[in-house]
N, C-alpha and C positions, 0 to 999 in steps of 0.2 A: 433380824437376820433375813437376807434376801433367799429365796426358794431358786435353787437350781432347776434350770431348766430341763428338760428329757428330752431326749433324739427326737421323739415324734412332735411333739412342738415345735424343736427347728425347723425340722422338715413340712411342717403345715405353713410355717410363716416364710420360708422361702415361697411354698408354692402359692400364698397369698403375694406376695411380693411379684411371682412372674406373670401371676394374671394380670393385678392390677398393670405391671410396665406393659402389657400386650396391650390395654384395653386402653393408655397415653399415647400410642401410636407407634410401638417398638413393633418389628417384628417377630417371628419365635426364633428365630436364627440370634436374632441380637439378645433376646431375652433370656436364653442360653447359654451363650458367653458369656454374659453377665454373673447369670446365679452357679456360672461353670456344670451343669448338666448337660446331657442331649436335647437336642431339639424335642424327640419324640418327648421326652417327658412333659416339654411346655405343652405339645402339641393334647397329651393326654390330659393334661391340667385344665385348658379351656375347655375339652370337650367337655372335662366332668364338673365344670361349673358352670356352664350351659344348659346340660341335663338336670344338677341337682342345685344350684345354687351355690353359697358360701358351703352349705352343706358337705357338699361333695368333693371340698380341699381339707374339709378336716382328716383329720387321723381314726382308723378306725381303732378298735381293740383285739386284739389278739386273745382267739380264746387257748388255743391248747385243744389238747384229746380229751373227752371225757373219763373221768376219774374211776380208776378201778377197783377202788374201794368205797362202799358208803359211809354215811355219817359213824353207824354203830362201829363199823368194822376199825373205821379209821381210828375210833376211840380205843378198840382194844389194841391195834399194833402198832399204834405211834410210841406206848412208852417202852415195848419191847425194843422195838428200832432205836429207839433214844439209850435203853440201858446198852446193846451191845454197841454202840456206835462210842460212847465213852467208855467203854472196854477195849475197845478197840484203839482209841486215840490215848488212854494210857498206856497200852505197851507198849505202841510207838514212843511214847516218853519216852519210857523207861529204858528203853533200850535193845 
């Protein structure tokens, strides 16, 4: 079974896609129309692969806020949250 791709892959391999057509001789105006983005985005593409390399088109990771509960704590209200959360989703049932 083939693995679906994720947004952030697309979006790494267009912006591999508009470096390499900039660096065959396109300009960012055409490279643009092409991948149908703004200019400025190619224009930020080559900067950041000039600076960092192939590096610097990949996708970064998204962290989030740090967590407001620790590991103990997490252990003790995850199943309270989980029993009222199926109490809650039965009376919806029910009616």
């Amino acid at each position: 079974m083939k693995k679906k791709a994720k947004i952030g892959e697309l979006l790494e391999i267009r912006r591999r896609q508009g470096v390499a057509m900039y660096k065959k001789g396109f300009n960012q105006y055409e490279v643009a129309e092409a991948l149908g983005v703004k200019q400025a985005s190619v224009s930020r593409w080559i900067a950041c692969e000039a600076e960092s390399g192939e590096d610097g088109l990949r996708c970064k990771p998204r962290t989030g806020p740090e967590p407001k509960l620790n590991g103990e704590q997490k252990n003790e209200e995850l199943p309270r949250i989980k029993k009222r959360l199926r109490a809650r989703l039965d009376a919806d049932f029910r009616g």
